[in-house]
N, C-alpha and C positions, 0 to 999 in steps of 0.2 A: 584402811583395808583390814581385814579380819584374816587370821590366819584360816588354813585352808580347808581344818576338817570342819569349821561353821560354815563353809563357801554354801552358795546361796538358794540354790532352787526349791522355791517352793511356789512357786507363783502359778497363774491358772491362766490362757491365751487365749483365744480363736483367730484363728486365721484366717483371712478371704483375701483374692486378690481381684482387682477387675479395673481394666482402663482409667477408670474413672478415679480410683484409690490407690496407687500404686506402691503405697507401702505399709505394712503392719505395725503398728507399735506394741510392745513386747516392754512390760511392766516389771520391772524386778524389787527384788526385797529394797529396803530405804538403807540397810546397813551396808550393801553390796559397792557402794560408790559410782556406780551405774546413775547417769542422769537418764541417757535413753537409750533402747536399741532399736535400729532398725532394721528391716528386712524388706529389698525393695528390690521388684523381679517379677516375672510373669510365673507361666506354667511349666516353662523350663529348664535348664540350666543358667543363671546368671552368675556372675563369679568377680570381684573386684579383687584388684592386683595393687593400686597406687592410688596416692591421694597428694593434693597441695592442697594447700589454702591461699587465696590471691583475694584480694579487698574484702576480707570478711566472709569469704561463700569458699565453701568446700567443694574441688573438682575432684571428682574419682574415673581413673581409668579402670575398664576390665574387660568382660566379653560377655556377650549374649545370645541366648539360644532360642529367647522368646519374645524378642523383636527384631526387627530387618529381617534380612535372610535368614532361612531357616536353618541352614549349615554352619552358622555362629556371624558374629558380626563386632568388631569394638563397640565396647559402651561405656558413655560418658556422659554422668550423671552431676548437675551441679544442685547441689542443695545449700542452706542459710545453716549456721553453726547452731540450728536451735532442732533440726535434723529434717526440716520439710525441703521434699523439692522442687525446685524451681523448675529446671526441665531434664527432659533424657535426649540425649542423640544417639543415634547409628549409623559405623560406616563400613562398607564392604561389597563386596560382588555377592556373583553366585555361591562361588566355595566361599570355603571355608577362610573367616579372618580370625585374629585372635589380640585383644587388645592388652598391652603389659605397664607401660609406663608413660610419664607426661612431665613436663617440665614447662612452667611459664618464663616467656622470652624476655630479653631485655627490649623488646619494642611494643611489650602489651599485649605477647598474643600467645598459644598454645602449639608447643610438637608433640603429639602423639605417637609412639611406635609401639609396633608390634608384626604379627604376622599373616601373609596374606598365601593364600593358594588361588584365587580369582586373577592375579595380573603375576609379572615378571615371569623370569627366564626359566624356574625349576618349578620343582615338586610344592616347595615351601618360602619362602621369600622375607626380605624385610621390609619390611611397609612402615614408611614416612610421610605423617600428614600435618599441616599445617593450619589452626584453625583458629579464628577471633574466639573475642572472648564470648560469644553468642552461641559458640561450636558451629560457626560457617567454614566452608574447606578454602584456604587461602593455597595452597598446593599439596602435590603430593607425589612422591618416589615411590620407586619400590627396586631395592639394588640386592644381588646375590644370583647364584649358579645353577648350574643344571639339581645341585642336590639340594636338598634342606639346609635355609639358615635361619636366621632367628636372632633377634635383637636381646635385649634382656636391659639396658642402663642408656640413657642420655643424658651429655650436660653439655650447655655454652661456655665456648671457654673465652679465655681474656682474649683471643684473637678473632674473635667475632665468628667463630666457627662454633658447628655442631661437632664434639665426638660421639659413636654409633659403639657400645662394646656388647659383643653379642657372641654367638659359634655359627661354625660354618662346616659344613660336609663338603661342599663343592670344591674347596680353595684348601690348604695349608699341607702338611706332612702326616698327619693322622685320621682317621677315620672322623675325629672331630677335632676341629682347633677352636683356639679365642679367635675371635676377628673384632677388631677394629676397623673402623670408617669413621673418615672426615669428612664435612659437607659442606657449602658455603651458605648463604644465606637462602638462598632459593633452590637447595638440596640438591646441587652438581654436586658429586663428588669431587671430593680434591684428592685425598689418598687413603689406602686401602693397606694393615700391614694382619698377618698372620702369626700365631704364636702356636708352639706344643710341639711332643715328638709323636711315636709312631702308633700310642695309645691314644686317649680320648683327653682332649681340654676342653674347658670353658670356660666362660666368664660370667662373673656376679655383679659386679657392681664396682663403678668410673667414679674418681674423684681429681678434683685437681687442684693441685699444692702449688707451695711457690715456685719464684722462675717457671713459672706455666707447666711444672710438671705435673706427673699423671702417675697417680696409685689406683692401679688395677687389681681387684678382690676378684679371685677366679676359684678354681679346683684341677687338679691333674691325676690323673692316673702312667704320669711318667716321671723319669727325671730321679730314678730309685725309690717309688714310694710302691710298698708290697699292695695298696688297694688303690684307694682314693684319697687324695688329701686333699685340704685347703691351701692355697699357692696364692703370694702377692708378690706383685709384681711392680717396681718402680720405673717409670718411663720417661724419654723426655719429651719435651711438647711434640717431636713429631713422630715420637714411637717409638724410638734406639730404646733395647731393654740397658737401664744401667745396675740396676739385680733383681735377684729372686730369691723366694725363700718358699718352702714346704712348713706345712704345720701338720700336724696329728698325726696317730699310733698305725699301727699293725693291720687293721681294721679299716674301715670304709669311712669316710666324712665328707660331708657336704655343707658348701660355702652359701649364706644366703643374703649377710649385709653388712657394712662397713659404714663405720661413722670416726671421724679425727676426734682425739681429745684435744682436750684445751690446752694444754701442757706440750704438746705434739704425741705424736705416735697414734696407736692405731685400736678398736676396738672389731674383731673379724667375727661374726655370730654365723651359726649353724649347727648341724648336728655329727652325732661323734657313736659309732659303733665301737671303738677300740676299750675301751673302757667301761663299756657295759656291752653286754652282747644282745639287748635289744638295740638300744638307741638311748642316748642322752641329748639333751639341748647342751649347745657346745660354744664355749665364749672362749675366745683368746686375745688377752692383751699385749700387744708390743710397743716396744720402742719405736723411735725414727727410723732405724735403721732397721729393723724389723726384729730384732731379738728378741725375744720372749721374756717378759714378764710374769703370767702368771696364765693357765690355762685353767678354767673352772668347767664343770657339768652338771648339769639339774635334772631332776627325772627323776622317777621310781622303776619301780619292777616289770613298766611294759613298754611300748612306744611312748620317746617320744623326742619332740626336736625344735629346732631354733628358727626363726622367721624373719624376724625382724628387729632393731634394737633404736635407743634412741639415749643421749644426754640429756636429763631435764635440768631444769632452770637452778636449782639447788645443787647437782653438778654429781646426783646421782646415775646410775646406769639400769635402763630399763628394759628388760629383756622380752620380748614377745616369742613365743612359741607353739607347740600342738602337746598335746600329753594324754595318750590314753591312759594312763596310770591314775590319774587324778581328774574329778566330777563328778556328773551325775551322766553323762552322754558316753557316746562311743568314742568320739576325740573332743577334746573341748579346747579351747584358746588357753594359752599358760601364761599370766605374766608373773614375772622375778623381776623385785629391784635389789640391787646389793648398792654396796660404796664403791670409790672408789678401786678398793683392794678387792672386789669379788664378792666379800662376804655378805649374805642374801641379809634384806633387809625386810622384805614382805612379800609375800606372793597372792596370786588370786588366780581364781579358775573364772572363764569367762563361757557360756554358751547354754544349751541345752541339752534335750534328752538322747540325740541322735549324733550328728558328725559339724563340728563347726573349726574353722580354719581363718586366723590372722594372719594376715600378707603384710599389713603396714600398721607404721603408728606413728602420731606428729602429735606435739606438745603446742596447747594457745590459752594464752591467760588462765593458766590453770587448770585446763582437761588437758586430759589426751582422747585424740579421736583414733581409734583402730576398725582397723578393715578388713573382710575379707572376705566370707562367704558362711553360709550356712543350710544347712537339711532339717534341723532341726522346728521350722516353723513353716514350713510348705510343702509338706505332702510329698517327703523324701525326694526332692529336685533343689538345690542350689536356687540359693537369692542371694546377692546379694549383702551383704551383715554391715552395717556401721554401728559400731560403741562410741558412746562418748559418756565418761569417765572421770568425777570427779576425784582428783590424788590430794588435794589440800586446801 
């Protein structure tokens, strides 16, 4: 990687989109580490949220605005790690769906969640679909109340169950809580538990530790924090809090993803207003027991913030983000790697001329593949964005 002020744009495009082509390739400089980028979407909003890799083929969940329904719709696009795609699906009613995350099962196959306004009981729902590895619909739920809720994390756990962590308006003690949900194999509920006081919670992101417990990456605006913090939460397999902790300042923060070190404890990514009074990318490392190690921020002089993070293979820390402060666009992608201890080891600006947004990013043989969306190469509407990114 090059440091940031050689970062890279100078390349020259054309963009078309048409059934028949569905995605653009977008050439960058040879020094940039960029092997390809894609931009893959119609004439509307397309927006990718999650990604796995499962036999070699990259699945990306997100949403779409310019196939199925025209009120949005999940979309799930599987392409070959070399970036072409193999197919697109969509699924949803009339309203309004919105697709966030995906996890592949231990039986070979796919859950998809996210949200639906077309089925269930409210305004906004959580919608559970179950799909081969083809993207045929094996089943599908859709659980939550007269208000808005909303999924956000899935995982299998050792008990052959689904946990759902998401927020909820209809259900808890505040205007929004965490919500949990358990599911069995064929998406009955089994149990249902609420968390927060009488301001607003949610949840980021489900992992599950030994003895089948459960570390919950949330945020609160309760619980004595003067704005918004980031909040983790230690659970036991059936959802008894056995503690809590707040992290950051005075100031507003938002929680966005969670990854365990190797060592144990914890790496909590997102953004941090306390400390800059735009916005920084906001990394916090703790202990097992959630104490604080070390809290770092990245940013310059204007927006900007934390997205997504990952452990790579040499057992550095790679930070994904947004940053108006730094490129040639209006937001471009941030990625920071530091060491262990925080301290930045290279950075690169990722995107174009306009607004581009990393959601995810996964490490394979050598790349990383990052996700997320882009304006920058479709006539100011959202596509889609896949990078992939040679680091070594």
């Amino acid at each position: 990687m090059k440091p940031l002020l050689l970062i890279f744009f100078g390349f020259l495009f054309t963009v078309f989109y048409s059934c028949e082509e569905p995605f653009n390739l977008i050439e960058p400089e040879p020094y940039s580490g960029i092997i390809f980028e894609k931009s893959i979407g119609g004439q509307l909003d397309d927006i990718g949220y999650e990604a796995i890799i499962y036999n070699e083929e990259l699945y990306i969940i997100g949403t779409t605005g310019s196939f199925g329904e025209p009120n949005g719709d999940y979309y799930l696009v599987k392409m070959d790690l070399e970036g072409n795609v193999i197919w697109e699906k969509t699924y949803g009613g009339a309203a309004a769906e919105e697709g966030f995350n995906l996890i592949a099962t231990n039986d070979g196959n796919f859950v998809l969640i996210g949200s639906t306004q077309s089925k269930g009981n409210g305004m906004k729902d959580i919608h559970i679909i179950k799909v081969n590895p083809n993207g045929d619909v094996l089943w599908e739920k859709t659980l939550g109340g007269a208000l808005d809720d909303a999924p956000i994390s899935i995982i299998e756990t050792a008990a052959n169950e689904f946990c759902i962590s998401g927020t909820t308006e209809s259900f808890g003690a505040g205007s929004r809580d965490i919500y949990l949900i358990w599911i069995d194999q064929n998406g009955s509920t089994i149990r249902e538990k609420y968390y927060g006081g009488s301001d607003i919670d949610g949840s980021t992101e489900l992992l599950e530790i030994e003895n089948n417990e459960l570390m919950l990456y949330a945020y609160t605006a309760n619980f004595g924090t003067t704005s918004r913090d980031l909040y983790l939460m230690k659970l036991s397999s059936t959802g008894d809090s056995l503690w809590s902790q707040r992290y950051g300042g005075n100031d507003y923060e938002e929680s966005q993803d969670i990854v365990r070190t190797p060592g144990g404890g914890y790496l909590l990514h997102g953004h941090s207003a306390s400390t800059d009074p735009i916005h920084n990318m906001f990394t916090v490392k703790v202990a097992e027991d959630g104490s604080v190690i070390w809290e770092k921020n990245f940013g310059g002089a204007m927006h900007d913030g934390g997205q997504a993070i990952l452990i790579n293979e040499v057992g550095n820390y790679v930070l994904i983000g947004r940053s108006m402060s730094f490129g040639n666009g209006d937001r471009n992608i941030f990625m920071v790697t530091t060491n262990t201890d925080g301290v930045e080891l290279s950075r690169d600006i990722i995107g174009g001329e306009r607004d581009d947004l990393g959601q995810d990013i996964l490490e394979h043989n050598g790349y990383y593949y990052i996700i997320g969306h882009t304006n920058s190469f479709n006539d100011n509407m959202n596509d889609l964005y896949v990078v992939k990114y040679k680091w070594h």
